[in-house]
SEDREN-323082 format. One line per 2 residues: number of its first residue (from 1); their letters; for each residue x, y, z of N, C-alpha, C. Coordinates in steps of 0.1 Angstrom, whole numbers, padded with zeros to 4 digits. Layout:
N
NUM> A> X,Y,Z,X,Y,Z,X,Y,Z  ...
//
This chain:
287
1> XX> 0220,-0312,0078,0227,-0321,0069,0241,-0322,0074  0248,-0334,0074,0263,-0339,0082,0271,-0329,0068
3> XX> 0281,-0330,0079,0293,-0323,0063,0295,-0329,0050  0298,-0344,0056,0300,-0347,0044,0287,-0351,0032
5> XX> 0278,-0354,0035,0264,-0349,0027,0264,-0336,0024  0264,-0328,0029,0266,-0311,0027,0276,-0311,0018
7> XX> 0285,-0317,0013,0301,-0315,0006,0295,-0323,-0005  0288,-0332,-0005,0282,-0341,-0015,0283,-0334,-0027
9> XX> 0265,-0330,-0017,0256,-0324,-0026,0261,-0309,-0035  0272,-0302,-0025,0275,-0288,-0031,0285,-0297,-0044
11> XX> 0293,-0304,-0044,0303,-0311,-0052,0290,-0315,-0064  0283,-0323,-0062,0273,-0327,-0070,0269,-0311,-0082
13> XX> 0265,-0306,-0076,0261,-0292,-0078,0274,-0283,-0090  0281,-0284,-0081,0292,-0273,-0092,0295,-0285,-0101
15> XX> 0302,-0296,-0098,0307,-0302,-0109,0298,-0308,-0122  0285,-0309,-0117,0275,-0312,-0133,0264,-0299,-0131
17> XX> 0270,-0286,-0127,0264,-0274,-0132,0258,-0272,-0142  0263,-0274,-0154,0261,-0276,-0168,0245,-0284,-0174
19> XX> 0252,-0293,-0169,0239,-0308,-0167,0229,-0302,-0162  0225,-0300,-0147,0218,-0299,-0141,0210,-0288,-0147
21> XX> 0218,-0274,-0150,0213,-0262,-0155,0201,-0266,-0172  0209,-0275,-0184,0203,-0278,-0191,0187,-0290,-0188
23> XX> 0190,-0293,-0180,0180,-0306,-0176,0167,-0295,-0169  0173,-0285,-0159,0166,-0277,-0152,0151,-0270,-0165
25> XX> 0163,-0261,-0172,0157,-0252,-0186,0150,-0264,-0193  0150,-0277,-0195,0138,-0281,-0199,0130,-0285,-0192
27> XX> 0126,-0288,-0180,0118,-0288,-0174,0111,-0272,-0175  0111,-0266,-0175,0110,-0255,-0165,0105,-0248,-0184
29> XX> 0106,-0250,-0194,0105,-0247,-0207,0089,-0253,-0212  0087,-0267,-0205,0079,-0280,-0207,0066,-0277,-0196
31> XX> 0067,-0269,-0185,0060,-0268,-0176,0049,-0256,-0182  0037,-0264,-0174,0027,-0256,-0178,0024,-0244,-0171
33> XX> 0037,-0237,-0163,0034,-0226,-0156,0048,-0217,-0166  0047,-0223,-0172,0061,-0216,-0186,0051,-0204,-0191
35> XX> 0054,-0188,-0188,0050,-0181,-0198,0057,-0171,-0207  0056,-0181,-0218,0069,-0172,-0228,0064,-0157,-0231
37> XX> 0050,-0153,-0231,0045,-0144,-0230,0048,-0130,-0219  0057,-0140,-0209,0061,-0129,-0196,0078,-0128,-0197
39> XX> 0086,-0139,-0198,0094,-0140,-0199,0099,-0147,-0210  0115,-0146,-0216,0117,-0151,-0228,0131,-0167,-0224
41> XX> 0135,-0174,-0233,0149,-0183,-0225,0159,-0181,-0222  0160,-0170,-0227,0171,-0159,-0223,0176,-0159,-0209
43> XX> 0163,-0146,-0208,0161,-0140,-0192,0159,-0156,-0182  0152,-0162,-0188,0147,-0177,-0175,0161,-0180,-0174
45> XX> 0170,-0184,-0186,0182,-0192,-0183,0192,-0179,-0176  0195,-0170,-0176,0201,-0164,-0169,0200,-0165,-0156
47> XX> 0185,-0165,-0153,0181,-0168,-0132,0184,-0179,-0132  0182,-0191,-0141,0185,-0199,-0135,0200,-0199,-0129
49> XX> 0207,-0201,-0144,0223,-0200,-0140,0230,-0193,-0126  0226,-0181,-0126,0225,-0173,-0113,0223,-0178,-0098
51> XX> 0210,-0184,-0096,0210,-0189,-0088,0214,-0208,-0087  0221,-0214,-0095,0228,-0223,-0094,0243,-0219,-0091
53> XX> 0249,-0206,-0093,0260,-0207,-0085,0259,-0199,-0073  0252,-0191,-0072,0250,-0191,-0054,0247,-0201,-0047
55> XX> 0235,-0210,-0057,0233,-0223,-0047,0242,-0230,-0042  0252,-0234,-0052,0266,-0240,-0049,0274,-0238,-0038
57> XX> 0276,-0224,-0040,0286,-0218,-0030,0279,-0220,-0018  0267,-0216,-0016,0262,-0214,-0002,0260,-0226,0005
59> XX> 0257,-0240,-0004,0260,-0253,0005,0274,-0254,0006  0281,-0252,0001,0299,-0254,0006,0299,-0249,0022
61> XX> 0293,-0237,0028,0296,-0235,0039,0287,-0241,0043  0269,-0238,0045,0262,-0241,0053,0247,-0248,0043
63> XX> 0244,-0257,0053,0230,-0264,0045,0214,-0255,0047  0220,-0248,0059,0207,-0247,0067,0195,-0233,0057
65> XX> 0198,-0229,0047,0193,-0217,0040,0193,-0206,0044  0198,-0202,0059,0200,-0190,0069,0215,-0186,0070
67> XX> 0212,-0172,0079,0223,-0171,0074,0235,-0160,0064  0247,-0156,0065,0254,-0148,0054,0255,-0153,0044
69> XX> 0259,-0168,0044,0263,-0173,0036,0252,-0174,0027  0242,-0171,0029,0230,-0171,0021,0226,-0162,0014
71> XX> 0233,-0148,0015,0225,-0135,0014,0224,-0137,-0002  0237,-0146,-0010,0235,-0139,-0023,0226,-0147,-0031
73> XX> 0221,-0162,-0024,0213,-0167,-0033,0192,-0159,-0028  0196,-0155,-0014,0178,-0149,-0013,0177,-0138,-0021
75> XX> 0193,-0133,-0022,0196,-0119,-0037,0189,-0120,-0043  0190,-0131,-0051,0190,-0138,-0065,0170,-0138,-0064
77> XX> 0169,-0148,-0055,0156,-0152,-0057,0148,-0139,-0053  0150,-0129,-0047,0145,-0114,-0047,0139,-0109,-0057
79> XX> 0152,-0110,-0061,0150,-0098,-0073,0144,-0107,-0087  0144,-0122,-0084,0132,-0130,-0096,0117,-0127,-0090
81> XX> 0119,-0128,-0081,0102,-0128,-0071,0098,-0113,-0078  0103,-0102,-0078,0104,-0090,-0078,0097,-0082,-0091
83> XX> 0110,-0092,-0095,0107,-0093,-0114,0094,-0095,-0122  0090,-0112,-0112,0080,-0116,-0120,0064,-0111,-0114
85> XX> 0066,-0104,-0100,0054,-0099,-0098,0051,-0094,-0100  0062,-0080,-0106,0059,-0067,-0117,0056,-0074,-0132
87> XX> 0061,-0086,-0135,0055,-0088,-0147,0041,-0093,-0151  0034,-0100,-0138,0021,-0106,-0139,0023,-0121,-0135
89> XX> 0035,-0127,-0134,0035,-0142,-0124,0026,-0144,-0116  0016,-0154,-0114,0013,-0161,-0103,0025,-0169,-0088
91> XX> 0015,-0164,-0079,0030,-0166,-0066,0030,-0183,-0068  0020,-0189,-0073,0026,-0199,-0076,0036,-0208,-0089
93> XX> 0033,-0196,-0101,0045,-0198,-0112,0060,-0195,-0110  0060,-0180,-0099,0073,-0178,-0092,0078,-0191,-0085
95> XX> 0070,-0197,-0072,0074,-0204,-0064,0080,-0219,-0073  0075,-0219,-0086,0080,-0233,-0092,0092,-0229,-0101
97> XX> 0099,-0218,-0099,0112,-0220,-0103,0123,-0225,-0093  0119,-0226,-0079,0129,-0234,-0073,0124,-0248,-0071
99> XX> 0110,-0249,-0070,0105,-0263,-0067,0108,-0270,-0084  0112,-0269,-0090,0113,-0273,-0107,0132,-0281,-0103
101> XX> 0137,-0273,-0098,0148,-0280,-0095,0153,-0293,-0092  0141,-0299,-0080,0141,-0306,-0073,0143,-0322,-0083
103> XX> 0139,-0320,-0093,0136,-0336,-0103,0148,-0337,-0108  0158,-0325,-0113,0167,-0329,-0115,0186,-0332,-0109
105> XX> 0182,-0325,-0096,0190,-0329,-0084,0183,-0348,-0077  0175,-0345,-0077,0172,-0360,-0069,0177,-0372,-0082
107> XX> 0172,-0369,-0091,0179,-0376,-0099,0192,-0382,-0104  0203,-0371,-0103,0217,-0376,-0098,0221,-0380,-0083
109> XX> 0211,-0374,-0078,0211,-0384,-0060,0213,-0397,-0063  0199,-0401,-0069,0195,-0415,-0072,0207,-0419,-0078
111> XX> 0212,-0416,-0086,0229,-0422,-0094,0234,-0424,-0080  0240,-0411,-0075,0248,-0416,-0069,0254,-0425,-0058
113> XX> 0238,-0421,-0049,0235,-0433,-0041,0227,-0444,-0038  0222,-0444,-0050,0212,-0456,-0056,0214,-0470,-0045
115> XX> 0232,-0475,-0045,0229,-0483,-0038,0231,-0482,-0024  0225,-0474,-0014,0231,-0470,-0002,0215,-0461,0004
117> XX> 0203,-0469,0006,0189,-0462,0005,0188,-0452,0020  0194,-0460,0025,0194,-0449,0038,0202,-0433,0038
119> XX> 0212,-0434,0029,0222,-0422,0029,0215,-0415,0014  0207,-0421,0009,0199,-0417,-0007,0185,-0408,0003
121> XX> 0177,-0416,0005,0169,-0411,0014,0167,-0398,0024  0180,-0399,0033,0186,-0386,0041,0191,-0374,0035
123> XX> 0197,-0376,0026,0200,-0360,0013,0188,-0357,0002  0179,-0369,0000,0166,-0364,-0006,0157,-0357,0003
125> XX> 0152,-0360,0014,0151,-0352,0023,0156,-0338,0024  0166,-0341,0030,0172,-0322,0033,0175,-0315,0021
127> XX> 0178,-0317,0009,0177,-0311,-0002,0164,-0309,-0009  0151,-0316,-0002,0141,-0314,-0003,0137,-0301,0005
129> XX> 0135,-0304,0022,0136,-0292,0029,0140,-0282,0025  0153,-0279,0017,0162,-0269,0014,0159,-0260,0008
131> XX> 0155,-0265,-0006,0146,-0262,-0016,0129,-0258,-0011  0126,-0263,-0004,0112,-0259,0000,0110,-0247,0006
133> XX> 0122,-0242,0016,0122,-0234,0026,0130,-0218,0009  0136,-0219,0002,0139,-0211,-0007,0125,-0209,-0014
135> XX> 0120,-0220,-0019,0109,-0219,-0023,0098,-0206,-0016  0089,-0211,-0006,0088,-0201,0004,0091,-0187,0002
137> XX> 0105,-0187,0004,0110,-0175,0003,0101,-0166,-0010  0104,-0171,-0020,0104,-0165,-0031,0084,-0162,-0034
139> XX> 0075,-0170,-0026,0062,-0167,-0024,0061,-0155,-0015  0069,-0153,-0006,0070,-0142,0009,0073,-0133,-0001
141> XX> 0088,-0130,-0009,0088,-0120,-0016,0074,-0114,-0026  0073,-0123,-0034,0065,-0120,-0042,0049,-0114,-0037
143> XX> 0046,-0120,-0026,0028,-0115,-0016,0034,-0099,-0015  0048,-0095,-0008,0052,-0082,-0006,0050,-0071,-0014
145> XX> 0057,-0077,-0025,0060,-0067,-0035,0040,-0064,-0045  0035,-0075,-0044,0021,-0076,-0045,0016,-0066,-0038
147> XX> 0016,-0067,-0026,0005,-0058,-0017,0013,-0041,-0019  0022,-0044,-0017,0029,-0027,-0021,0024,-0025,-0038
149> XX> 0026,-0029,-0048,0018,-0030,-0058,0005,-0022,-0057  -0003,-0032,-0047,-0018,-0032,-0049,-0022,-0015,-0043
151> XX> -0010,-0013,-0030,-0018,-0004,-0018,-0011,0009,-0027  0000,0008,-0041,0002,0020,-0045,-0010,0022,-0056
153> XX> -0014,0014,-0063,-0021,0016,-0071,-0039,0020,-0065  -0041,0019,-0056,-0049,0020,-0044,-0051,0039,-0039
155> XX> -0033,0044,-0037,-0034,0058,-0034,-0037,0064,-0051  -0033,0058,-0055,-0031,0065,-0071,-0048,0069,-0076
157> XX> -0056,0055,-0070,-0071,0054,-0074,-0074,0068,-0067  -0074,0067,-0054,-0078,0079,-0046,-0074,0091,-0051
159> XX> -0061,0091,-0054,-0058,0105,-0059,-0068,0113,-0070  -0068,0100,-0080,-0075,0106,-0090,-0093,0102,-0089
161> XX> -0095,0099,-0086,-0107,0099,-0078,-0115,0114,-0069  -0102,0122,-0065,-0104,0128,-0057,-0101,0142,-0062
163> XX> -0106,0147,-0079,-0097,0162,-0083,-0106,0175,-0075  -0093,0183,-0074,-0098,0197,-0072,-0099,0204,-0086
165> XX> -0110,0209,-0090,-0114,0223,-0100,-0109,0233,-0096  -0104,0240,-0103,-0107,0262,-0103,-0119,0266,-0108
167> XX> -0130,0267,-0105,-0142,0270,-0108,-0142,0287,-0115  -0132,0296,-0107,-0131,0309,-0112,-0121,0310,-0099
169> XX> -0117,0329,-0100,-0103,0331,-0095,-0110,0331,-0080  -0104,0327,-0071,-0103,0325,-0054,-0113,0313,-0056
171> XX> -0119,0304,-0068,-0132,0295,-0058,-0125,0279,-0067  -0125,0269,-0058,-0119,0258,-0063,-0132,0251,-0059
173> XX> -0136,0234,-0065,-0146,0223,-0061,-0136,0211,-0060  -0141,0205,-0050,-0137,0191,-0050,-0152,0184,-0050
175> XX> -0152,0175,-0059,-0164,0167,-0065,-0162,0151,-0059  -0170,0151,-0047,-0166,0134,-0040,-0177,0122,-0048
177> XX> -0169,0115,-0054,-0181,0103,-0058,-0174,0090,-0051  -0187,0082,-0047,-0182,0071,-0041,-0184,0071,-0024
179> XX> -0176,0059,-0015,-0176,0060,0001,-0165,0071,0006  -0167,0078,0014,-0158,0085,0023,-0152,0080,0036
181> XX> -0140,0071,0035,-0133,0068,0048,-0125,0075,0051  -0116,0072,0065,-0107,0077,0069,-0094,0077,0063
183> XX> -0090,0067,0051,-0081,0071,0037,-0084,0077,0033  -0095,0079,0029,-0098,0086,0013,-0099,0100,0019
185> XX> -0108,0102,0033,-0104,0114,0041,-0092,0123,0041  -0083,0115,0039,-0067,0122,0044,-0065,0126,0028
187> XX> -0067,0118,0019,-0061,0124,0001,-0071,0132,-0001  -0087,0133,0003,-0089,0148,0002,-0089,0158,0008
189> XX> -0083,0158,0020,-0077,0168,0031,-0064,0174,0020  -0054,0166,0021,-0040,0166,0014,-0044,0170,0002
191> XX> -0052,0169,-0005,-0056,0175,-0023,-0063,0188,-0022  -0070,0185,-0015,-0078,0199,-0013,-0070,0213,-0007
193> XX> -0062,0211,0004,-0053,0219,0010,-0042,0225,0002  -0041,0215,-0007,-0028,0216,-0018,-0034,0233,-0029
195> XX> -0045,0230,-0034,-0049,0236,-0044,-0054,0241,-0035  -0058,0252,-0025,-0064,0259,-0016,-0047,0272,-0017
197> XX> -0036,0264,-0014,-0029,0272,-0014,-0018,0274,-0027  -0021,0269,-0038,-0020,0270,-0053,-0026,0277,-0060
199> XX> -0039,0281,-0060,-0046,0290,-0064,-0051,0305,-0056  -0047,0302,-0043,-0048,0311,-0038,-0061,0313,-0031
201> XX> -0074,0299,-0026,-0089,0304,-0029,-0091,0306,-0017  -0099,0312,-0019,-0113,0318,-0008,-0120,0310,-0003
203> XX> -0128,0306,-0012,-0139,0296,-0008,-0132,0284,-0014  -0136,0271,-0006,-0138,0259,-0015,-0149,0253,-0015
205> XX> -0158,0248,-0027,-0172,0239,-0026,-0168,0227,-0024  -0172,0217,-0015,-0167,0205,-0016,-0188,0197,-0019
207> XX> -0186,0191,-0030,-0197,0183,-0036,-0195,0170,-0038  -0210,0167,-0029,-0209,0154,-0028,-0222,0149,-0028
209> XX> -0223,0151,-0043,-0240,0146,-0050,-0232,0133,-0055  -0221,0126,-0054,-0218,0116,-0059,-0217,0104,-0045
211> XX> -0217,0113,-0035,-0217,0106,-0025,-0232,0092,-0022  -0233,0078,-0024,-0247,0074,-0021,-0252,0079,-0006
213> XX> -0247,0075,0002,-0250,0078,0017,-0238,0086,0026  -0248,0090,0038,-0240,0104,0043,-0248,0100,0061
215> XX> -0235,0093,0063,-0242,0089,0079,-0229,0096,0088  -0232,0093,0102,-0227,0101,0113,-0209,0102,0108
217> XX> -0205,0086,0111,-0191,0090,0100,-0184,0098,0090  -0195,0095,0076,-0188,0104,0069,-0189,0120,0073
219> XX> -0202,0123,0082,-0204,0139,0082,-0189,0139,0087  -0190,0137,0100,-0173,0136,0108,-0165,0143,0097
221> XX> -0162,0130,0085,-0151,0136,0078,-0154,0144,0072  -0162,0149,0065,-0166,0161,0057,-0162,0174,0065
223> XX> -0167,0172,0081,-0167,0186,0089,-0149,0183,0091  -0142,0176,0088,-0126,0177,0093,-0120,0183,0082
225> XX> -0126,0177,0071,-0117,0190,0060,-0121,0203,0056  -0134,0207,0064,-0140,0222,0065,-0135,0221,0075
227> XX> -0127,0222,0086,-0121,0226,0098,-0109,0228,0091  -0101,0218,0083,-0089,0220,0075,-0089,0232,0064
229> XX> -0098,0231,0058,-0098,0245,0047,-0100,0254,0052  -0104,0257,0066,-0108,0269,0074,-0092,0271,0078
231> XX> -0084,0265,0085,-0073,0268,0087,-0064,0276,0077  -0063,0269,0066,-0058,0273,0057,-0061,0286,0051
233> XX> -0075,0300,0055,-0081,0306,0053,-0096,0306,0044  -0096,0294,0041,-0104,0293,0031,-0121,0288,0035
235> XX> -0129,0295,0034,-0145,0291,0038,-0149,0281,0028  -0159,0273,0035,-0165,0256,0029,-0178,0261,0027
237> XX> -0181,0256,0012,-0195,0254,0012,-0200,0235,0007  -0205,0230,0012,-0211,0217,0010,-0220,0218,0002
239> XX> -0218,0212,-0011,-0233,0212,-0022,-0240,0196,-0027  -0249,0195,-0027,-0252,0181,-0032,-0259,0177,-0024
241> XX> -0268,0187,-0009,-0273,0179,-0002,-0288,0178,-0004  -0289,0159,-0012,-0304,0158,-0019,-0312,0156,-0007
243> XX> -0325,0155,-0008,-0336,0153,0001,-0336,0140,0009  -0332,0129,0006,-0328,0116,0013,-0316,0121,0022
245> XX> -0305,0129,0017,-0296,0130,0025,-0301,0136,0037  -0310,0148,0036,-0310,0159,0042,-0318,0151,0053
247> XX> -0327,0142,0053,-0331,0139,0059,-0328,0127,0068  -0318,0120,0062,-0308,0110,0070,-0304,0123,0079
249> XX> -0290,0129,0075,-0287,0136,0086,-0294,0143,0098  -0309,0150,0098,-0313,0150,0108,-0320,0138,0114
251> XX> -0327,0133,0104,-0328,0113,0115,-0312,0110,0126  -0305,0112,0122,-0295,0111,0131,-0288,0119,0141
253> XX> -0295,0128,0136,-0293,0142,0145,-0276,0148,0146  -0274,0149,0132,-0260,0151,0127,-0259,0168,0129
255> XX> -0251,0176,0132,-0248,0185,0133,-0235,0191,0125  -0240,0198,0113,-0226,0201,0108,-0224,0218,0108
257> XX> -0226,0215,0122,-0222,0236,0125,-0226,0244,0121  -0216,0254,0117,-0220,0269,0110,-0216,0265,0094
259> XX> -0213,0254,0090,-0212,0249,0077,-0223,0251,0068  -0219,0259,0056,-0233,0265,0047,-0235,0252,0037
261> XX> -0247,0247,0033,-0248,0236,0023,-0259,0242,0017  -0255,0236,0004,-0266,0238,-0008,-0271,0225,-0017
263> XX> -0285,0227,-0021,-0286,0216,-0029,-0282,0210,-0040  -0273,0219,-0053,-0270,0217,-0063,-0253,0223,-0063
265> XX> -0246,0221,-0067,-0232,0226,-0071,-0232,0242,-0078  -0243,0240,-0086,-0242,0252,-0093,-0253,0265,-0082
267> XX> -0261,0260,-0074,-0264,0268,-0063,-0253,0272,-0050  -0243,0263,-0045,-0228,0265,-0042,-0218,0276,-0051
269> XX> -0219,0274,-0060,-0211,0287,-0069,-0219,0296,-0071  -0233,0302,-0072,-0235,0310,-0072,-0230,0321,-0058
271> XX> -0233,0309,-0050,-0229,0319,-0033,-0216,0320,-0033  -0207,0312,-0042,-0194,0316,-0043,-0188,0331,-0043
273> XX> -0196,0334,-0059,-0194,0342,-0063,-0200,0355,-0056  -0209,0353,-0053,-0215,0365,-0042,-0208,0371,-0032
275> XX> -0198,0356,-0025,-0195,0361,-0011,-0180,0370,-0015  -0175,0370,-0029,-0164,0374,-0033,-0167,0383,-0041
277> XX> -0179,0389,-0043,-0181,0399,-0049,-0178,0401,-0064  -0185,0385,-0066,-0185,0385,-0084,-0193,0380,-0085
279> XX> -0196,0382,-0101,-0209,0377,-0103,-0212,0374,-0121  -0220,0363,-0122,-0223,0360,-0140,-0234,0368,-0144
281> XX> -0234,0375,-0152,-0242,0379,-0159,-0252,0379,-0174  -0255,0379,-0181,-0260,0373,-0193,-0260,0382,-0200
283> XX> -0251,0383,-0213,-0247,0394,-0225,-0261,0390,-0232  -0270,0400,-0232,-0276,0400,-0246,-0269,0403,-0260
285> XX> -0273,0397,-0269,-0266,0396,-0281,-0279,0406,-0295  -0269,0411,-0303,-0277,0421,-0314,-0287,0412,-0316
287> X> -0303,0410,-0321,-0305,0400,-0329,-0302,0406,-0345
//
């Protein structure tokens, strides 16, 4: 954009601030991506305001949206992207707070250069671009802050997904339901090792009658955190392994070492308690 179009539009801008800002809030009030339910006129008219005088300033020096002179309006549009993707916005209800702009800036274009279509034309344009490329922006923020969102709420699933029990003193379970990947592998490595050396145990059962299927991979994982609990001092027993399983893994010719497995969880604690030299007993009671 030439300077003096660039000086225009910024002059345009601060001096009917006011205008523009009211014209903007109804649009943007009227629009069917308005959710008063997420945000109130308050908070909307404050962003706007906000970024109408960064917008200002930052065309006074340069048109191009890059840039220092930019830093404090991508600020702005940041920490709205930010805002509204913690609040539940669609990246497309975000992205139409700067595209919402655009009707009421081309509009005083049209005033001003109404009669001059080539120089009307050329600033609808680049104040078009301008706005598009901010626009953008504020979809880029918002996918980010989304997927960080998603991939925390993701470890959080696993975490809790993945508890260690104290079954009794030295014997803890980790109870696997669900697929076993090389994520979910590492938070029950990191969970299991945690309470291994918080309780102090001996043995750990790791059960996985919740497990559907048990092929060459997951054994893999399973034998990596009985290699890990062994480190730590602590002997593995595997419980849960039903007759389909037992028989997949030798159809495959899976090998899970000197690793002791049982069929039931409560056949795993019994050997718990044996190899630690305890044991349940049954109180008969007076009749």
């Amino acid at each position: 954009m030439p300077q003096d179009d660039r000086s225009g539009v910024a002059n345009m801008v601060r001096t009917q601030e006011n205008e523009i800002l009211d014209e903007w809030m109804k649009l943007q009030m009227a629009a069917g991506s308005r959710r008063p339910d997420l945000i109130n006129e308050s908070e909307l008219r404050d962003d706007a305001r906000a970024f109408l005088a960064t917008f200002s300033d930052a065309l006074q020096a340069s048109s191009s949206g890059d840039g220092k002179e930019w830093a404090s309006v991508r600020s702005v549009l940041d920490r709205v992207s930010r805002t509204r993707a913690h609040k539940g916005f669609t990246a497309t209800e975000t992205a139409m707070f700067v595209f919402s702009l655009k009707q009421p800036l081309f509009t005083r274009l049209r005033q001003l250069h109404g009669k001059d279509p080539d120089r009307l034309a050329n600033e609808m344009w680049n104040t078009s671009a301008l706005l598009d490329k901010l626009g953008m922006q504020t979809t880029e923020t918002y996918q980010k802050i989304r997927e960080d969102v998603i991939t925390r709420q993701q470890e959080e699933m696993l975490e809790l997904s993945t508890p260690v029990v104290s079954l009794w003193n030295g014997i803890v379970a980790l109870p696997v339901i669900g697929t076993l990947d090389s994520s979910r592998t590492q938070v029950v490595m990191e969970t299991l090792l945690q309470r291994i050396v918080e309780e102090e145990a001996a043995i750990a059962i790791i059960d996985i009658t919740g497990v559907p299927t048990v092929d060459t991979l997951v054994a893999q994982h399973l034998l990596k955190a009985v290699a890990a609990a062994r480190l730590m001092g602590a002997d593995c027993i595997i419980s849960g392994i039903r007759p389909q399983i037992a028989q997949t893994i030798v159809h495959l010719g899976v090998s899970l070492g000197e690793v002791t497995t049982k069929a039931t969880l409560a056949d795993a604690f019994a050997l718990a308690l044996a190899r630690t030299g305890q044991k349940v007993v049954r109180v008969s009671t007076a009749g």
